[in-house]
C-alpha positions in Angstrom: 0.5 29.2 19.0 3.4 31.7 17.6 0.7 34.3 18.3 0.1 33.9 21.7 3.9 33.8 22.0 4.2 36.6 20.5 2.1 39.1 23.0 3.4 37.1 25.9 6.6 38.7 24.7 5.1 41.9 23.8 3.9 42.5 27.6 6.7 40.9 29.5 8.9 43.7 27.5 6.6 46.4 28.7 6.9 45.5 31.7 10.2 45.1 31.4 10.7 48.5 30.0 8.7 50.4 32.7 10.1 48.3 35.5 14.0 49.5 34.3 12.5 53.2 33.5 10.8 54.1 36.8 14.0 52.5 38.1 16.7 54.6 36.8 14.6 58.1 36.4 13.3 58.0 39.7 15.3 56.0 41.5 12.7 53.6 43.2 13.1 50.1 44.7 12.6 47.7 41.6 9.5 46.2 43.0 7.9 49.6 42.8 8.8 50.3 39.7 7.0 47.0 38.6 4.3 47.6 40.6 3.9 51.2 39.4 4.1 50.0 35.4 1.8 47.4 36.0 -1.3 49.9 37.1 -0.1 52.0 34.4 0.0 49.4 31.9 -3.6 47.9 33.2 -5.1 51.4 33.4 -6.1 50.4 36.7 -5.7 53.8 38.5 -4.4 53.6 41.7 -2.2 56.5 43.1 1.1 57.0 42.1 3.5 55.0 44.6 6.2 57.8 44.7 5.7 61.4 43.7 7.1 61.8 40.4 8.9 64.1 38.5 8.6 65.8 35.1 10.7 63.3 33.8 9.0 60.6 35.6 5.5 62.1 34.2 7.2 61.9 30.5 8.0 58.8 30.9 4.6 57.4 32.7 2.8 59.0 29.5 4.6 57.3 26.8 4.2 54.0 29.3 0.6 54.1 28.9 0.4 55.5 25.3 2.8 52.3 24.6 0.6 49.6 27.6 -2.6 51.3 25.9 -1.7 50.0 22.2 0.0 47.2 23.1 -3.0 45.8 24.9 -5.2 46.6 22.0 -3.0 44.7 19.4 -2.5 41.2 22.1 -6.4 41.6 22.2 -6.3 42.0 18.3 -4.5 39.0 18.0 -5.8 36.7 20.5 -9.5 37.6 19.2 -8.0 36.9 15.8 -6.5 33.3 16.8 -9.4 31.9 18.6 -11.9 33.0 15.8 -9.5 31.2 13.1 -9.5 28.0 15.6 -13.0 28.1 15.9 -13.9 28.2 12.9 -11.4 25.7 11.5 -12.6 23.5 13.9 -16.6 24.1 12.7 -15.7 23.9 9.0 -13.6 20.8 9.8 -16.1 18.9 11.1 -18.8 20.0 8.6 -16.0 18.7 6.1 -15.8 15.4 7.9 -20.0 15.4 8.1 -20.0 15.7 4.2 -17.0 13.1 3.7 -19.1 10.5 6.1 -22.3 11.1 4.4 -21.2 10.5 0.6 -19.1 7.2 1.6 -20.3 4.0 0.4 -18.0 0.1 0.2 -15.8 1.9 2.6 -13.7 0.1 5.1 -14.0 1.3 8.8 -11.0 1.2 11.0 -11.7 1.4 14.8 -8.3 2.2 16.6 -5.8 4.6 15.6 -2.6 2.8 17.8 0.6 1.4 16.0 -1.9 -1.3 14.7 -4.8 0.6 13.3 -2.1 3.4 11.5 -1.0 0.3 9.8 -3.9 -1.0 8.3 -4.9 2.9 7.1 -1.6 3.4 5.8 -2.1 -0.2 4.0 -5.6 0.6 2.7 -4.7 4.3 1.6 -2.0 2.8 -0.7 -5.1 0.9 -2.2 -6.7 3.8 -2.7 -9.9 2.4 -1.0 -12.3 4.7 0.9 -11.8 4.4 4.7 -13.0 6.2 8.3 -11.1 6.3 11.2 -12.6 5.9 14.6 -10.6 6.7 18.0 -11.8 8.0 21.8 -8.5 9.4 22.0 -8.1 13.0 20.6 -4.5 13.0 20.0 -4.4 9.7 18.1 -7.4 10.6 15.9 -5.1 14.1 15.1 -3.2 11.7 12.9 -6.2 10.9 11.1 -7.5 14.2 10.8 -4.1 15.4 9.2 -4.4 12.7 6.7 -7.3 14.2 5.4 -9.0 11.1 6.2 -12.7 11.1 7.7 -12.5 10.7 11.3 -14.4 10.1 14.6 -13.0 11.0 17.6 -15.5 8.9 19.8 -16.4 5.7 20.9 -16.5 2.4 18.8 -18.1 0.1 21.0 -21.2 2.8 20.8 -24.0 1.7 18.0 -24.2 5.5 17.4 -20.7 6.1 16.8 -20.8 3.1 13.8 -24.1 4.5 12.1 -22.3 7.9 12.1 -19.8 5.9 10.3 -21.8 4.3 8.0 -21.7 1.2 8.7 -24.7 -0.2 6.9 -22.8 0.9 3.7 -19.8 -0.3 4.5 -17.8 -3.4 3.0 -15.4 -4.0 6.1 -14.1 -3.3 9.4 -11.1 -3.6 11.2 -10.9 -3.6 15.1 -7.5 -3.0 16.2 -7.9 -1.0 19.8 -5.5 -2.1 22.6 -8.3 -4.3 24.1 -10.1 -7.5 23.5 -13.2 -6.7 25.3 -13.6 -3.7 23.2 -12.6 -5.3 20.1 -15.2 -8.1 20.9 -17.7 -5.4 21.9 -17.2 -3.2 18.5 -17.6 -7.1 16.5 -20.8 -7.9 18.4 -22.4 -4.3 17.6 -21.1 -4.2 13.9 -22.6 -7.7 13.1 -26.2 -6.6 14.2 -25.9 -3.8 12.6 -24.3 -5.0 9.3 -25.0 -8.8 8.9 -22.9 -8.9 5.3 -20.0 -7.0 6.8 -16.6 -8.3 6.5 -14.6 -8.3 9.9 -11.4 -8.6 10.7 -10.5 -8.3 14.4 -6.6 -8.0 16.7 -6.5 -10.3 19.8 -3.3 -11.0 22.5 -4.6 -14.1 23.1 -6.0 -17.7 22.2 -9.0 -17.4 24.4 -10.0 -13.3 23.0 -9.3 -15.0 19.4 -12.3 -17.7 20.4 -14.4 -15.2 21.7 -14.1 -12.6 18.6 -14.8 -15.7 15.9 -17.9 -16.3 18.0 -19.1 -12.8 18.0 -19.0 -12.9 14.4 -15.3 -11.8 13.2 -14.6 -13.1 9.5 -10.9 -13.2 10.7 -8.3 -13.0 13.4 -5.3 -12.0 13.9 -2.8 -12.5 17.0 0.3 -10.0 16.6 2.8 -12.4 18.5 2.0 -15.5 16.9 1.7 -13.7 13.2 5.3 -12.3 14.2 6.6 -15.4 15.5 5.4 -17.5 12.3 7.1 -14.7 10.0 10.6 -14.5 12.0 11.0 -18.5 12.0 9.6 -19.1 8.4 12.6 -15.9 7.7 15.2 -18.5 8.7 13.7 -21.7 7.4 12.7 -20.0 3.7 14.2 -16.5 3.8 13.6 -16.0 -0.3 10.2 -17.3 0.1 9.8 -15.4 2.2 11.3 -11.8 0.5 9.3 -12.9 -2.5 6.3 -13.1 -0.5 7.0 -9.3 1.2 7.6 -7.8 -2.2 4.0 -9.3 -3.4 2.4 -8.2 -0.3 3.5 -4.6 -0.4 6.3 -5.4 2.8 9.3 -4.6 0.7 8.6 -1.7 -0.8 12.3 -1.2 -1.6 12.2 -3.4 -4.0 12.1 -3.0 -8.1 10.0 -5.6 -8.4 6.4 -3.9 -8.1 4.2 -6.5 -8.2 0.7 -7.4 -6.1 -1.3 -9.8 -5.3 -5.1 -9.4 -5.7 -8.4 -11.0 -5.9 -11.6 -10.1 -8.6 -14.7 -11.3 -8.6 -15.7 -12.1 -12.0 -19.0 -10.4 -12.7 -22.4 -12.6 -15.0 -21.7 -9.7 -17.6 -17.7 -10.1 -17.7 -16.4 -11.7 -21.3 -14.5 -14.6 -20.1 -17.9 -16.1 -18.6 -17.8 -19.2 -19.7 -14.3 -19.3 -21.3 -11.4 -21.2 -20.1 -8.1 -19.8 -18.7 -6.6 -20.5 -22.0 -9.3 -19.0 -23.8 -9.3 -16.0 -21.9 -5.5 -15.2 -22.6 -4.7 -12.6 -19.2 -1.6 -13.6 -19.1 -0.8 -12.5 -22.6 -3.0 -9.2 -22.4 -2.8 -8.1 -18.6 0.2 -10.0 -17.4 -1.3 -11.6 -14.6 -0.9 -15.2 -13.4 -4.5 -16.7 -11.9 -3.2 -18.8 -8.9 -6.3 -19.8 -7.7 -10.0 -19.7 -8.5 -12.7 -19.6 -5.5 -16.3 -21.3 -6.5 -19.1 -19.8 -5.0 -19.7 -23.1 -3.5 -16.4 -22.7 -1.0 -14.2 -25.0 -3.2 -10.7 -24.0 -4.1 -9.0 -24.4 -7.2 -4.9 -24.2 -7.0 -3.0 -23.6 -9.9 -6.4 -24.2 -12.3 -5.2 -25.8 -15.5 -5.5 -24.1 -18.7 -9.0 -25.8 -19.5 -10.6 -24.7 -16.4 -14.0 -22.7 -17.4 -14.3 -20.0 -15.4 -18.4 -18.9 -14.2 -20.1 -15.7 -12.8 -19.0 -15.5 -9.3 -15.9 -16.8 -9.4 -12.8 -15.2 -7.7 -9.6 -15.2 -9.2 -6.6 -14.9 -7.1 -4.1 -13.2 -9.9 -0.6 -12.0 -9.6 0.8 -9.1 -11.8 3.1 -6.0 -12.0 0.9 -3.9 -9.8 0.5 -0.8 -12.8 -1.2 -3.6 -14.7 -2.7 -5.9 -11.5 -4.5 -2.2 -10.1 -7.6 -1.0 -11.8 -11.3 -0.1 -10.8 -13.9 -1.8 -10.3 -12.1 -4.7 -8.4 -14.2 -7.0 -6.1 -11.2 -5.8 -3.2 -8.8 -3.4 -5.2 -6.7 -4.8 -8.1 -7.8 -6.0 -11.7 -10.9 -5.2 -13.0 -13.7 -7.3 -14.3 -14.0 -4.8 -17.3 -10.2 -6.0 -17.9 -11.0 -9.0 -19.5 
């Protein structure tokens, strides 16, 4: 835009400059001295509005010499800016169309409101591949500036989520203003990915209903999540802090450590091993809180003799430079770790 600025000013000072120059050499009315600078500067022609004198004539020659260049260079530049824009804008998006096309276990993020810039900013920390997807140009900007692969179109549309992949992807999140449309995006994800992971926002008790039975793997009601947090603040504030700085809230703190889950693969070594056996917490630092059976059954604080099995998911807590490694059922330690 500093361009366009810029031959705005360089006109409005020619004009300017003829305006005050037919004005003191000949003596005109100001608004004949515009008028007579601006069919000079234009080249338009017409005749002269005053007879003018040799002075006058100098000075009408070097006004058109000057309008004559001037236009020139604003057409220069304004030729130069719109080709730049355009093809920014074509590269861009052929960018974007090679980003979408090599993504695979990505997570797609439909909304890009207070919400939605959360849950990217939460799964870029991660380091997790991710598309954006907003109707709204100027929110999907902030995507776009990110460097993060983005569709400036319409969620609810099956053609919009097969542009983004969907049938490779691992999860979505639904966070747009509106129930309806988040219950709209959930019903056209699950046809069209039947192993996808879902999570959905709702305002209300009666939205949350609907999304679980359109096939949301879980839901989540702003006031009520911020309600729980502020009174659970003043019943257990430490828990609570403690709880922040393992779920990447408090950031501030020294204390870098995370909370993850790994699915523990048939060719990991501690197949078959106990907890004890297996010694993480001696060689990776991490404390297994829980282990998930493939059955659904939910081990707390599994004693030192539990075996653990292919399939199994460990919920571990670590310093995050040790808990965060590749190849992580969501992010987190790695199966190749131990």
């Amino acid at each position: 835009m500093r361009q366009v600025f810029l031959v705005l000013a360089l006109m409005t000072l020619l004009l300017a400059a003829g305006t005050a120059g037919f004005h003191l050499i000949e003596g005109w009315p100001v608004f004949d001295s515009f008028y007579m600078t601006l069919t000079t500067l234009t080249t338009v022609g017409y005749q002269e509005v005053h007879p003018l004198s040799f002075q006058g004539r100098v000075f009408g020659s070097a006004l058109i010499l000057g309008g004559v260049v001037g236009i020139f260079v604003s057409i220069a530049v304004l030729a130069d800016l719109v080709i730049k824009l355009e093809l920014a804008d074509y590269f861009g998006r052929r960018r974007s169309r090679k980003m979408l096309e090599q993504l695979s276990d990505h997570y797609i993020v439909c909304g890009a409101g207070r919400v939605g810039r959360g849950v990217v900013a939460e799964l870029r920390r991660s380091n997790v591949p991710l598309v954006l997807v907003d109707n709204d140009k100027e929110r999907a900007q902030w995507g776009i500036n990110l460097g993060i692969p983005t569709l400036v179109a319409d969620a609810t549309l099956d053609e919009t989520l097969r542009q983004a992949r969907i049938e490779k992807a691992k999860g979505l999140v639904t966070a747009t203003a509106s129930d309806a449309q988040n219950v709209y995006v959930t019903l056209s994800a699950r046809v069209l990915n039947r192993n996808l992971l879902i999570s959905a926002r709702a305002t209300d008790e009666q939205a949350e209903e609907k999304l679980r039975r359109a096939g949301v793997t879980t839901v989540f009601t702003p006031y009520t999540f911020i309600g729980h947090r502020l009174a659970q603040s003043m019943l257990r504030p430490h828990v609570m802090s403690f709880l922040d700085v393992a779920s990447a809230f408090g950031r501030s703190s020294e204390l870098e450590i995370e909370i993850e889950q790994v699915r523990v693969a048939a060719s990991s070594r501690v197949v078959s091993k106990t907890l004890e056996e297996t010694r993480l917490r001696q060689t990776l630092g991490v404390i297994v809180l829980a282990i998930l059976k493939p059955g659904g059954q939910t081990q707390f604080n599994p004693a030192g003799g539990t075996a653990i099995e292919a399939g199994d998911v460990l919920i571990a807590m670590g310093e995050r430079s040790k808990a965060q490694a590749d190849g992580a059922d969501s992010g987190g330690l790695t199966c190749s770790g131990f």
